[in-house]
N, C-alpha and C positions, 0 to 999 in steps of 0.2 A: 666666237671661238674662245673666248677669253673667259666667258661663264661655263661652259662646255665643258675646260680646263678645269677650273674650279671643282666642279661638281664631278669630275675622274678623280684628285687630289683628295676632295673631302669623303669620297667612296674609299677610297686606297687606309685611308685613315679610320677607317671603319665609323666616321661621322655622317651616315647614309643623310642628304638635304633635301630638303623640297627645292625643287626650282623658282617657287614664291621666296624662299627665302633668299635665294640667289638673288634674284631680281631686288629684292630691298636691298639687301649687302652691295650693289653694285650701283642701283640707284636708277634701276631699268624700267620704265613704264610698260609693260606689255603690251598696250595699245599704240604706244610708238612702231615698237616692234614690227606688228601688225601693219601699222603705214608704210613703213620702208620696204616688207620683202613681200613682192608679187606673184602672182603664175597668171602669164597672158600664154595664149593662141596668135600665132603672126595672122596674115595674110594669107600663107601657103600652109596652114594649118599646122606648124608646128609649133612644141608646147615648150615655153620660156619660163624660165625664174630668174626673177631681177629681185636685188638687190640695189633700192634707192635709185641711181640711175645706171648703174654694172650689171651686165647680161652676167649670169652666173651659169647657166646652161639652157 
């Protein structure tokens, strides 16, 4: 959320960023990223995104 933030601010600024850049300036590995947020299928075949171990929807 917090880079999201970022990158509306530095838009608003008419400083258009790469998201790469964001991610350095913030000190965000992409591939972390990528480890933390999932999309599973339950059991009852409904479709989950988690976040680390937080159902998000």
């Amino acid at each position: 959320m917090v880079m999201a933030k970022e990158k509306i601010n530095l838009f608003m600024k008419g400083q258009d960023t790469d998201l790469d850049q964001i991610y350095e300036k913030f000190g965000v590995d992409y591939n972390l990223l990528v480890l933390l947020m999932r999309r599973e299928v339950d059991k009852e075949g409904k479709f989950q995104i988690r976040w680390g171990e937080q159902m998000i929807a």
